[in-house]
C-alpha positions as CSV (number, residue, x, y, z in Angstrom):
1,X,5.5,-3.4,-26.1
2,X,3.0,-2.6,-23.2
3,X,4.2,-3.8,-19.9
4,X,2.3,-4.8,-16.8
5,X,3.0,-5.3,-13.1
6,X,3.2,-8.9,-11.8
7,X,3.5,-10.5,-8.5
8,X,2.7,-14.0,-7.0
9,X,3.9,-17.4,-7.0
10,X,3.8,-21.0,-8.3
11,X,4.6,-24.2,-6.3
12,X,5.5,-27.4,-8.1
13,X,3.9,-31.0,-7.3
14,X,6.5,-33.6,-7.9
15,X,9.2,-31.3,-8.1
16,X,12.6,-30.6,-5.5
17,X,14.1,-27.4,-4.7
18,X,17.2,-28.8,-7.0
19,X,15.0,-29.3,-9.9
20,X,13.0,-26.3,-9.7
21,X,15.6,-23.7,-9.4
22,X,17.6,-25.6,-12.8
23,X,14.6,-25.0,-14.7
24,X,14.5,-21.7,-14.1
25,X,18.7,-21.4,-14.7
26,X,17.7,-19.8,-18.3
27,X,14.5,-18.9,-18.4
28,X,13.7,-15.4,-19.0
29,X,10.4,-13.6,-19.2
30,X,10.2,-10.3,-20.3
31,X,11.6,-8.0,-17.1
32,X,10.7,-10.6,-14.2
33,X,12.8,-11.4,-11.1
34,X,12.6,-14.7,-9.9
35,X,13.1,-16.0,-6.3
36,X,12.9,-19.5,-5.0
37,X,11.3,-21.7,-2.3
38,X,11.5,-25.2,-0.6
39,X,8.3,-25.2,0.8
40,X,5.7,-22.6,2.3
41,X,2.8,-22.6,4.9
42,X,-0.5,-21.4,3.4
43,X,-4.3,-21.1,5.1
44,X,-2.9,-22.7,7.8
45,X,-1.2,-26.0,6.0
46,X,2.4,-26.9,5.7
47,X,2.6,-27.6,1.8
48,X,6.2,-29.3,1.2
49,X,6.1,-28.1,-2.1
50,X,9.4,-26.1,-4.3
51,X,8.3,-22.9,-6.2
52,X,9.3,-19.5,-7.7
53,X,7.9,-16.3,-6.4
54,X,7.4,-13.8,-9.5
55,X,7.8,-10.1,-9.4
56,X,8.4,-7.5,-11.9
57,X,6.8,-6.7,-15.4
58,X,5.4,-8.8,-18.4
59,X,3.8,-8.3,-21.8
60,X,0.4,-7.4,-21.1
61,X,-0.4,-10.1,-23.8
62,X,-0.2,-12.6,-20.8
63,X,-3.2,-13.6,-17.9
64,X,-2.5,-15.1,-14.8
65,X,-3.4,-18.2,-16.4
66,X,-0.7,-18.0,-19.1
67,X,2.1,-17.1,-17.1
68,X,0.9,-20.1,-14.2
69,X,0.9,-22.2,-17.8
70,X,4.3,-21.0,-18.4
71,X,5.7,-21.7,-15.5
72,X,4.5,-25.3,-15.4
73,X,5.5,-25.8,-18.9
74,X,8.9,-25.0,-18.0
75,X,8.9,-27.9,-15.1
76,X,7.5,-30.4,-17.6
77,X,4.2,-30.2,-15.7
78,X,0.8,-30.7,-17.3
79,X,-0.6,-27.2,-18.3
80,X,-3.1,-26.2,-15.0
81,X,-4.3,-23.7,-12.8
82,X,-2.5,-24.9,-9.7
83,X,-0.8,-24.3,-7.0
84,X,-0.2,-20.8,-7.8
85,X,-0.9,-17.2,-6.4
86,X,-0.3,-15.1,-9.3
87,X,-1.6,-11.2,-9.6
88,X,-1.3,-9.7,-12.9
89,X,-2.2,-5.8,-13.4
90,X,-4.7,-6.5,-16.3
91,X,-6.7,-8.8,-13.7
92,X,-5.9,-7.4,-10.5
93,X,-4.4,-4.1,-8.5
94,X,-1.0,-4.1,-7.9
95,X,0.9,-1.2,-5.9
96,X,4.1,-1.2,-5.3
97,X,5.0,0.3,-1.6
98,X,8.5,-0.6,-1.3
99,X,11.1,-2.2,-3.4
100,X,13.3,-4.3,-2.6
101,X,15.3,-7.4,-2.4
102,X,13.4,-11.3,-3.0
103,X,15.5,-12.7,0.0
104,X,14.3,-13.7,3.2
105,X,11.4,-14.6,4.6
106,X,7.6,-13.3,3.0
107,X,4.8,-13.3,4.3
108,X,1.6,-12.8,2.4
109,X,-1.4,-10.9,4.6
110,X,-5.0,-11.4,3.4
111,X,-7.5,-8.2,4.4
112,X,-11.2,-9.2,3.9
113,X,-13.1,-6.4,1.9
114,X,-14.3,-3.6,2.5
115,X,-11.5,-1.6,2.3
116,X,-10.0,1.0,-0.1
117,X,-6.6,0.3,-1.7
118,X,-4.8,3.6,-0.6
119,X,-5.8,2.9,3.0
120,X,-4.5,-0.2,2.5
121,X,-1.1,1.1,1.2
122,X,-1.0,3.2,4.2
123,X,-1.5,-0.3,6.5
124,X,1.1,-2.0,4.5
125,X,3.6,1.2,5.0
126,X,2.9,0.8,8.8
127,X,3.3,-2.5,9.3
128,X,6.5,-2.4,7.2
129,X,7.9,-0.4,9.5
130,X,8.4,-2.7,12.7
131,X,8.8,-6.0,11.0
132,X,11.6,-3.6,8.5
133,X,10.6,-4.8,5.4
134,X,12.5,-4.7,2.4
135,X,9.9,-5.2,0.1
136,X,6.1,-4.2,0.6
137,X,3.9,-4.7,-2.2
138,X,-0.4,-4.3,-2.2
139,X,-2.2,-6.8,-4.7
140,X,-5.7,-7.5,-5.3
141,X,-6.3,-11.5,-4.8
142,X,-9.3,-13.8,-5.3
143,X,-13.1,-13.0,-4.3
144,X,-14.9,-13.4,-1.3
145,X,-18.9,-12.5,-1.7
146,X,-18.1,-10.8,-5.3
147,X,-15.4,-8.5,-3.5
148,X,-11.5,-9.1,-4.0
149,X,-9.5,-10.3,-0.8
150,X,-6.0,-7.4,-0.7
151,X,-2.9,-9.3,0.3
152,X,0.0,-7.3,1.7
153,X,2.6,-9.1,0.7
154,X,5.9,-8.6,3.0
155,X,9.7,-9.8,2.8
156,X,11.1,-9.4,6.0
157,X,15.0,-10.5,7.5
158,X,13.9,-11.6,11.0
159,X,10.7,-13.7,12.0
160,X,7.2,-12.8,11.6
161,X,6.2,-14.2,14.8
162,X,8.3,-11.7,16.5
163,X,5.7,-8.7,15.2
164,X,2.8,-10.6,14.5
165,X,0.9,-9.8,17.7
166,X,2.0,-6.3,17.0
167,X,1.0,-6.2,13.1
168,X,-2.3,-7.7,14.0
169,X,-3.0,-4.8,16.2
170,X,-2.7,-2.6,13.3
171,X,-5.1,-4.4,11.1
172,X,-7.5,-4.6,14.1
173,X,-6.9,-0.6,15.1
174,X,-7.2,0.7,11.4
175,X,-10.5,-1.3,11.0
176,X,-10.0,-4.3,8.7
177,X,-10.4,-7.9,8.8
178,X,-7.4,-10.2,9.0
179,X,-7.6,-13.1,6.5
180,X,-5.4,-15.9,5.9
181,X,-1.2,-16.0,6.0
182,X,1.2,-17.1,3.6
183,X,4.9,-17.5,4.6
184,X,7.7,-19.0,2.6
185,X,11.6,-18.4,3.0
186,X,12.9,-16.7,-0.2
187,X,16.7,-17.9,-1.0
């Protein structure tokens, strides 16, 4: 079986934390690590909304439509493309920069083309540094003007607002346009 890289996540309408995380008790996909989420802020709006944030590797059978479609299935939602944030590697670019851990808080950084995805890397290394990120991972995401939007997507044990002046300095010193935030607290 040929694998692919994965990363993103689905919110549920309708559904609590509780209910979320025992639907996803037994459910196993291929070689994918789940972590979980009560809520999350995203473009600047509280959405009060439980989820699963994805990472790891799947059948590269699957889109990011079938695994959204999974997911929802296995909530008793109606199959839709919804409230979901899902890179897959036959769709998008996915780098891994640093591996770690799905606990704590993530926080999803939107860089507006142009841009080239190793300089990117390089960004996401640096700004992994002072927030100390456990996890740092580089994903293409949707289009703007024909050109994918990167998201850096960090998890992080303290809070963002501590280093966000500092992180936007980065972005604004190598060059790039900030875009939108996502944050969420992993458990």
């Amino acid at each position: 079986m040929i694998m692919q890289k994965i990363r993103g996540f689905v919110y549920f309408e309708g559904k609590t934390f509780d209910e979320v995380n025992s639907s996803f008790t037994n459910f196993h996909l291929d070689n994918v690590e789940l972590g979980f989420f009560r809520s999350l802020f995203r473009y600047n709006k509280n959405i009060l909304e439980s989820g699963v944030f994805i990472d790891g590797n799947v059948d590269d059978k699957y889109s990011s439509k079938d695994i959204v479609n999974l997911f929802r299935k296995q909530v008793d939602l109606e199959e839709k493309l919804r409230g979901c944030d899902v890179s897959i590697e036959s769709e998008d670019a996915l780098e891994i920069v640093k591996k770690g851990d799905l606990k704590g808080n993530y926080i999803g950084i939107r860089i507006k083309p142009p841009y080239q995805l190793e300089q990117i890397k390089d960004l996401a290394y640096q700004i992994g540094e002072p927030t100390n990120a456990s996890n740092i991972f580089v994903r293409t995401v949707e289009s703007e003007n024909e050109n994918p939007l990167v998201c850096i997507d960090l998890i992080i044990q303290n809070s963002y607002e501590n280093h966000k002046q500092q992180v936007e300095q980065l972005i604004t010193d190598n060059k790039f346009t900030l875009g939108k935030y996502s944050y969420m607290k992993l458990e």
